[in-house]
Structure formats: C-alpha cells, structure tokens
C-alpha positions as CSV (number, residue, x, y, z in Angstrom):
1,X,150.8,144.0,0.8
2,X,154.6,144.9,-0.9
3,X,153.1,142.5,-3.5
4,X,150.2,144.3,-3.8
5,X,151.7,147.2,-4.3
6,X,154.1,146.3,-6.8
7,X,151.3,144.9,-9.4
8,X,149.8,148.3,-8.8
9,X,152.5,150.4,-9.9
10,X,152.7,148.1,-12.7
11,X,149.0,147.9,-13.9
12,X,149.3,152.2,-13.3
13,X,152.4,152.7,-15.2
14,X,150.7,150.4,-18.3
15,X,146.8,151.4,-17.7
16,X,147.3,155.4,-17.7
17,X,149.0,156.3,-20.8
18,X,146.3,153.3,-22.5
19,X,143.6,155.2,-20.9
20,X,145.5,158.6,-21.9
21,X,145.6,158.0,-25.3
22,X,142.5,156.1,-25.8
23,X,141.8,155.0,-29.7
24,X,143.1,151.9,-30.3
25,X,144.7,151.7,-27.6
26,X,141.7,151.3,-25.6
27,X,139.7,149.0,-27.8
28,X,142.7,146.6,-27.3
29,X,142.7,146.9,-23.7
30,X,138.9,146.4,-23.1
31,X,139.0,143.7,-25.5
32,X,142.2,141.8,-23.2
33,X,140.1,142.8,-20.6
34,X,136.7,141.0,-21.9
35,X,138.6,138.0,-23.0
36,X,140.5,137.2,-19.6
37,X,137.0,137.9,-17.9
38,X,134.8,135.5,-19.5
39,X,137.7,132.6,-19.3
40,X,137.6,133.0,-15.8
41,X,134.3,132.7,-15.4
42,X,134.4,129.4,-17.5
43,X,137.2,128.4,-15.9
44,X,135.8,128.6,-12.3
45,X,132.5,127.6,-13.2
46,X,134.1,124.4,-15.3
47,X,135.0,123.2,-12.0
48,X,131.5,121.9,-10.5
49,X,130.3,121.3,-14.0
50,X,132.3,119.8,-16.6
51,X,132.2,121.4,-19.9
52,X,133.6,120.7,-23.5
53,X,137.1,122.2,-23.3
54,X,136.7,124.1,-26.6
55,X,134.1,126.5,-25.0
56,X,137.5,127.6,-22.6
57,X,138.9,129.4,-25.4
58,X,136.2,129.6,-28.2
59,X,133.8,131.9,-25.7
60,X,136.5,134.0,-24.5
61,X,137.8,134.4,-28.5
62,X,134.4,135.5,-29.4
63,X,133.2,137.2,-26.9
64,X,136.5,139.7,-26.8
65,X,136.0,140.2,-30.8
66,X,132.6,141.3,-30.0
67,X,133.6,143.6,-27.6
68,X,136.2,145.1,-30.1
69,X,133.7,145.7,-33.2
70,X,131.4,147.6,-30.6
71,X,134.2,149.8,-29.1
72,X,135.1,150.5,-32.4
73,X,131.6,151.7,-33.3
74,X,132.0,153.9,-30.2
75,X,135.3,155.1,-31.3
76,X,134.2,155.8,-35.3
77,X,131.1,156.9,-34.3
78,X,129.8,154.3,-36.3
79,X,125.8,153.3,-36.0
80,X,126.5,150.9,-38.7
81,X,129.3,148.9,-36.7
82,X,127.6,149.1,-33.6
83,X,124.1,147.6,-35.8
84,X,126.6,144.8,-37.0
85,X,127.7,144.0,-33.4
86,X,124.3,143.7,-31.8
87,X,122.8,140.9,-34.2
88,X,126.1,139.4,-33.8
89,X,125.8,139.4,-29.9
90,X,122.1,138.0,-30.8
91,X,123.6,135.2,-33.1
92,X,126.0,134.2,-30.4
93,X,123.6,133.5,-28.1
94,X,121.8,131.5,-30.0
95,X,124.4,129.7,-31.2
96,X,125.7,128.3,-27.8
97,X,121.7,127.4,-27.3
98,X,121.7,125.6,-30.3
99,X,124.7,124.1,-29.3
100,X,123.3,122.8,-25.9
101,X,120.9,120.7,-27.5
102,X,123.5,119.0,-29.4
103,X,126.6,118.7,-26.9
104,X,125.9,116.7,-24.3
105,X,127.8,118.1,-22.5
106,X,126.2,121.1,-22.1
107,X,123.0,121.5,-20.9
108,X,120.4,124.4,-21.0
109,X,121.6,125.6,-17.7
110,X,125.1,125.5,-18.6
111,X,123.8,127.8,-22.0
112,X,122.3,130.4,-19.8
113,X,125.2,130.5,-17.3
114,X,127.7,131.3,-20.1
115,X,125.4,133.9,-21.8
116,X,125.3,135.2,-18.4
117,X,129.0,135.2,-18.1
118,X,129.5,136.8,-21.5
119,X,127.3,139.5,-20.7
120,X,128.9,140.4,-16.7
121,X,132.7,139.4,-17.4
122,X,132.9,140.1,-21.3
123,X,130.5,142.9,-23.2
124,X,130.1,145.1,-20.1
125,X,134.0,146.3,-20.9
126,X,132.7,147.9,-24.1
127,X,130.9,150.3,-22.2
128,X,134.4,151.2,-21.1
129,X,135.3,152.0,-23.9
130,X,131.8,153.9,-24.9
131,X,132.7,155.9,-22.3
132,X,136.0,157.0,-23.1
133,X,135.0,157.9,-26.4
134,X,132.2,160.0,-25.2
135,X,132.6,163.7,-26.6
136,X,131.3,166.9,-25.8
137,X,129.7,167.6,-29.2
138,X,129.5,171.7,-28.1
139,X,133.7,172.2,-27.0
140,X,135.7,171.4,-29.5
141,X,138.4,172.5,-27.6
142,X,138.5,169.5,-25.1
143,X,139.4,167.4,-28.2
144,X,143.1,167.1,-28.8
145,X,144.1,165.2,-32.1
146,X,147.7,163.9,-32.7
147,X,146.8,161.7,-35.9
148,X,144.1,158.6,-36.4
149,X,146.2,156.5,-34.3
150,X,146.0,158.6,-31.1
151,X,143.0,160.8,-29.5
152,X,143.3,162.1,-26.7
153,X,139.0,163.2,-26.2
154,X,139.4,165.3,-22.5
155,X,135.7,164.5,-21.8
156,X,135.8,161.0,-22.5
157,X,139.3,160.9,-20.0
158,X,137.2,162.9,-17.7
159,X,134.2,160.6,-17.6
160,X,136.6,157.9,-17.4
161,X,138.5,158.5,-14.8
162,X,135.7,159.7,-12.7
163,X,134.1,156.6,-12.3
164,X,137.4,154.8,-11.8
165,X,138.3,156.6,-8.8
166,X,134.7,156.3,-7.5
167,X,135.2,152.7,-7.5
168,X,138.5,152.4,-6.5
169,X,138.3,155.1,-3.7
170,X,135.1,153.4,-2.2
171,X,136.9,149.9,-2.5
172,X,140.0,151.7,-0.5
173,X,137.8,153.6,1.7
174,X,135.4,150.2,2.8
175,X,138.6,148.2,3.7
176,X,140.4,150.9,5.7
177,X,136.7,152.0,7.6
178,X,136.5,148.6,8.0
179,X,139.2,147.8,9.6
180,X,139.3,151.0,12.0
181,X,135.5,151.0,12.5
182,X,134.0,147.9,11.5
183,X,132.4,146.3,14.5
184,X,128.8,144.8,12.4
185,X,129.0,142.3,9.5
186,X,127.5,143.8,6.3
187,X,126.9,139.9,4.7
188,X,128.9,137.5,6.7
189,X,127.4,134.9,4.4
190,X,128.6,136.6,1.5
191,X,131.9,137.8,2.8
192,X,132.1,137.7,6.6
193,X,135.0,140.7,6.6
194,X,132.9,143.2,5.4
195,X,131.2,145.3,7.6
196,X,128.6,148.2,7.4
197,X,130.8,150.8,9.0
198,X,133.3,150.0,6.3
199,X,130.5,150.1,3.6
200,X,129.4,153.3,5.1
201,X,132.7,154.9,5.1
202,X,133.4,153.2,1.0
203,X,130.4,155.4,0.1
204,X,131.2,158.5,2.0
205,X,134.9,158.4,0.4
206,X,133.9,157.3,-3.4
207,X,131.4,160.0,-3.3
208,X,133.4,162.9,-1.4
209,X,136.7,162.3,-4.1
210,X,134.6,162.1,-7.2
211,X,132.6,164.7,-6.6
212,X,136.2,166.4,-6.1
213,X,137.3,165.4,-8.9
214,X,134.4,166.0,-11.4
215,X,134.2,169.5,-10.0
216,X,137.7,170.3,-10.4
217,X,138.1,169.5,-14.0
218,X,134.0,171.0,-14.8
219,X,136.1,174.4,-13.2
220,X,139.1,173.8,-15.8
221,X,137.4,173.1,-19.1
222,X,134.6,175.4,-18.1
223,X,131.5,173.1,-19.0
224,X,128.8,171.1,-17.1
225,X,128.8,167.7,-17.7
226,X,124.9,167.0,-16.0
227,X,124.1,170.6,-17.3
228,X,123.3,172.3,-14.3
229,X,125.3,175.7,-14.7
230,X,125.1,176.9,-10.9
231,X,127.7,175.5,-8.9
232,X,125.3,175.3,-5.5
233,X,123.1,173.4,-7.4
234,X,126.0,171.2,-9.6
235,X,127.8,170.1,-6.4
236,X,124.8,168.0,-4.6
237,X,123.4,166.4,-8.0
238,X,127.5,165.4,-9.1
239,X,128.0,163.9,-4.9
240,X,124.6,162.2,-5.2
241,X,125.1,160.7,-8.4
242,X,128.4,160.2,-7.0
243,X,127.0,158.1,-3.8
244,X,124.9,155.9,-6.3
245,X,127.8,155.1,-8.5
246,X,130.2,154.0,-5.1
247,X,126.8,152.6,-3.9
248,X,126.5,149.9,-7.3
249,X,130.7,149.7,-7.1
250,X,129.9,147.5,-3.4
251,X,127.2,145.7,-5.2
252,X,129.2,145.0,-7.6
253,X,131.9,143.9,-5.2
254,X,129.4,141.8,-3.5
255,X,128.3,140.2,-6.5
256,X,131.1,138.7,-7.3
257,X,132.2,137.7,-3.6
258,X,129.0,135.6,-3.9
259,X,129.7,134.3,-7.3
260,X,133.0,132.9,-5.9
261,X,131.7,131.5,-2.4
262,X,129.2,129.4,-4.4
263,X,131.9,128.1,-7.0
264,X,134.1,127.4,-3.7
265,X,137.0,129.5,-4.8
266,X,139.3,132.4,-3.2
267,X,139.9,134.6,-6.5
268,X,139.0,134.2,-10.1
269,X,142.7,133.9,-11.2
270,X,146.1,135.0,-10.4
271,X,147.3,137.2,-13.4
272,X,147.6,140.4,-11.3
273,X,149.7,138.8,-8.1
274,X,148.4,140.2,-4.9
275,X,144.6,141.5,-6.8
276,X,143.5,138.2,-8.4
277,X,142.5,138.3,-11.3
278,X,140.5,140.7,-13.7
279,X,137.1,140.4,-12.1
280,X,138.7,140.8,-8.3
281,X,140.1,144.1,-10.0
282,X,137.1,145.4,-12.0
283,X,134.2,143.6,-10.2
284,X,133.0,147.3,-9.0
285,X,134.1,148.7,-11.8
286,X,131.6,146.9,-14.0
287,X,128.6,148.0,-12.1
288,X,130.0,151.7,-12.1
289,X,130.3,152.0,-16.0
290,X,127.3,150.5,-16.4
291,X,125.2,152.7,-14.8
292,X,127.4,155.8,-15.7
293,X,126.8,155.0,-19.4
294,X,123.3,154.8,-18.5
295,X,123.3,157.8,-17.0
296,X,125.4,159.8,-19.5
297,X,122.5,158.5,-21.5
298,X,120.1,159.9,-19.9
299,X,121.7,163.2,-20.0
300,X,122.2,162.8,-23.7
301,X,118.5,161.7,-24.1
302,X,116.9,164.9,-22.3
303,X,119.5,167.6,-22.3
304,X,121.7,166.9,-25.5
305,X,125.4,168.4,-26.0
306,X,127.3,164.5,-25.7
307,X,128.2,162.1,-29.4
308,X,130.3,159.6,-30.3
C-alpha cells in the first residue's frame, strides 16, 4: 500500500499539470501512453507464442506515431490530418497481414491479435486526447490561451477529468465495497476477488462523484454540456450517463483481468510500482473515453454547440 501510494503522488504530481495544460503536452503523453500499451500486450502475448522480436518495438513505434498525427488533428482541428491518419491506420493493418503471409513466424492469428492489441492498448488513447481538446464552439470564454505551446480549453479539462474520476472513483469504490460488503463473487473465473456487492457499490460511487462533479463546474461556467438547461432534468440524465460510464469502466476492468488470466500473468508490467503497468492503470479508463467520445458525439451530432 505505502508503495502504492507513493507512485500515485508521483503519476498526480506529473499527470495534472500534462492534463492542465493540454496541447502538446497531451499529445506526448497519450502517445507514451499508446506506445507502452501495445508493447505490453506484445510482450505478454509473445510469451505463449513466439513472435519475430522486431514486431516488440516496430508495433509499439508505429502505433504511438499514429496515435500522435490523430491527437494532433484533434488539437489543430485538422480534418485533413485526421484523413491522413485513418488510411494510415488502414495501411498498417494491412501491412502486418501482408507480413503474416511472409514471416513465418507469424501466423494469421497472430495478425489479428496484434491489430486487436493496437486498437485496445494503442489508438484508443487518442480519444484521450480528442477529448481534451473538445471545445465549446458557443463560450469562448472557457478558452484560456497563453501562446501555441500551451491551451488551457476549460471544457475539454472538464470532460476530461470527468470521466477520469468516474473510473477511478468506481475502481476505488468496488475494492473498498468489496472488501466491507462483498460476500458473492462477481466472476471468480475471471477474478475470484471481485464481488457483486463491490461492483454494486463501484457504480453507485463513480456515478454519485461524477455527477458531482459535472454539475459543479456546469454551475461555474454557466453552460450545459448534454443541453438540457433545467437542473431537475440535467441531474438524472448527467448520474445516468454517469452509471453507464462507471458501468463500461468494470468491464473494462474485467476485460483485461481476463486477458491476463488467459496469458497466465499477474500484471502487464511494472513501470508504475505498486499499479502495474499502463493497462492495470487505464484498463477502465479505456472503455470510459470511448464511449464518452461517443457520446459527446452524439450530442454534437443532434444538438450541436461542441468543435475541435
């Protein structure tokens, strides 16, 4: 636990101004982010079947540049960068196809499994980014500018944030219901130490401090962000899609509990001592910003008012 706790100071101290500041800033942290993820996915999954060693670092190279040219679409507001990125995503995967047909020691199983990988431990941290670089195209005064190398867009920190603290605050909440209330397994071939009281109280504490959260700052910067103007109204639809978002975060969780029990291993590495590594830290996160971006999406889609 004190190690825990230490790393956690540490990754605050370092992640909050990053996310603060956003920019550049940002696209290098998602990109770090995206690399680290992918290589330890090849890494783990390198262990039952033995891959050419230059896919170890050539996937994770390629995958986090990827990453970078779309955050930086995001963060230019750039349809033409984000246009390059997606044939280039398209060309990748078709390149390691190719390339199974050629290496033996790759087959097309192997392909899929790292397209897969680049996909869940790589690309999905440009939505990260997408969605700190949202803006509110109708309040300008939630932008703050202090030059092209920093930006400090109050929506996109707002957004952000949000669906950190979902995911962290239903991972928090799940392990201390668990342990006070758990008494039935939730998947006990999956991970036999969750339970469905401690699921039950993840959701009821992601939801309950997002919804907080979202509320608090909608009541500051006087603005809806799921355009519903009356607050009895705003409240249930922010805690609902609040519960959905803590609901994916355990899925997410889940996801990659069963990824590792079938690969045989405890963590997927040990850069953050006492968390694991990347995807033990973000595995919720990953299925809360995707379906946030979805959803801010949506909103875009049939209501209007958001850009990049």
């Amino acid at each position: 636990m004190k190690k825990r706790v230490i790393t956690a100071t540490i990754l605050c101290t370092v992640l909050l101004p990053v996310l603060f500041f956003g920019s550049y800033f940002m696209i290098a942290l998602v990109m770090f982010l995206s690399f680290m993820g992918v290589y330890e996915l090849i890494k783990m999954y390198n262990n039952k079947h033995k891959i050419n060693n230059i896919y170890h670092i050539l996937l994770p190279v390629i995958t986090s540049v990827l990453t970078g040219v779309i955050s930086l679409g995001f963060l230019l507001d750039s349809k033409v960068v984000l246009f390059i990125g997606l044939p280039l995503i398209v060309v990748f995967f078709v390149g390691i196809l190719i390339a199974s047909m050629f290496d033996k020691s790759v087959n097309m199983t192997d392909a899929f499994s790292m397209i897969g990988f680049i996909l869940y431990g790589g690309l999905s941290f440009s939505l990260l980014a997408g969605l700190r670089f949202v803006r509110m195209v109708s309040y300008d005064s939630w932008e703050i500018s202090l030059g092209t190398f920093y930006d400090v867009n109050m929506l996109g920190l707002v957004l952000i944030g949000y669906g950190l603290i979902v995911s962290f605050a239903t991972d928090t909440g799940a392990q201390l219901g668990g342990l006070i209330f758990g008494k039935h397994k939730l998947c006990p071939t999956i991970s036999p130490k969750k339970t469905i009281e401690g699921a039950l109280s993840g959701l009821l504490v992601g939801a309950t401090l997002g919804t907080i959260l979202l509320f608090v700052f909608e009541l500051i910067g006087d603005f809806r962000i799921f355009g519903i103007k009356e607050w009895y109204f705003n409240i249930p639809v922010i805690f609902g899609i609040s519960l959905v978002l803590s609901c994916f975060g355990q899925i997410g969780d889940l996801v990659a509990s069963k990824i590792k029990r079938e690969h045989d291993i405890k963590d997927f590495g040990n850069i953050f001592p006492g968390h694991g590594g990347v995807l033990d830290r973000f595995d919720s996160v990953i299925f809360v910003n995707v379906v946030l971006f979805g959803i801010v999406l949506f909103i875009n889609y049939f209501v209007g008012g958001f850009g990049w």
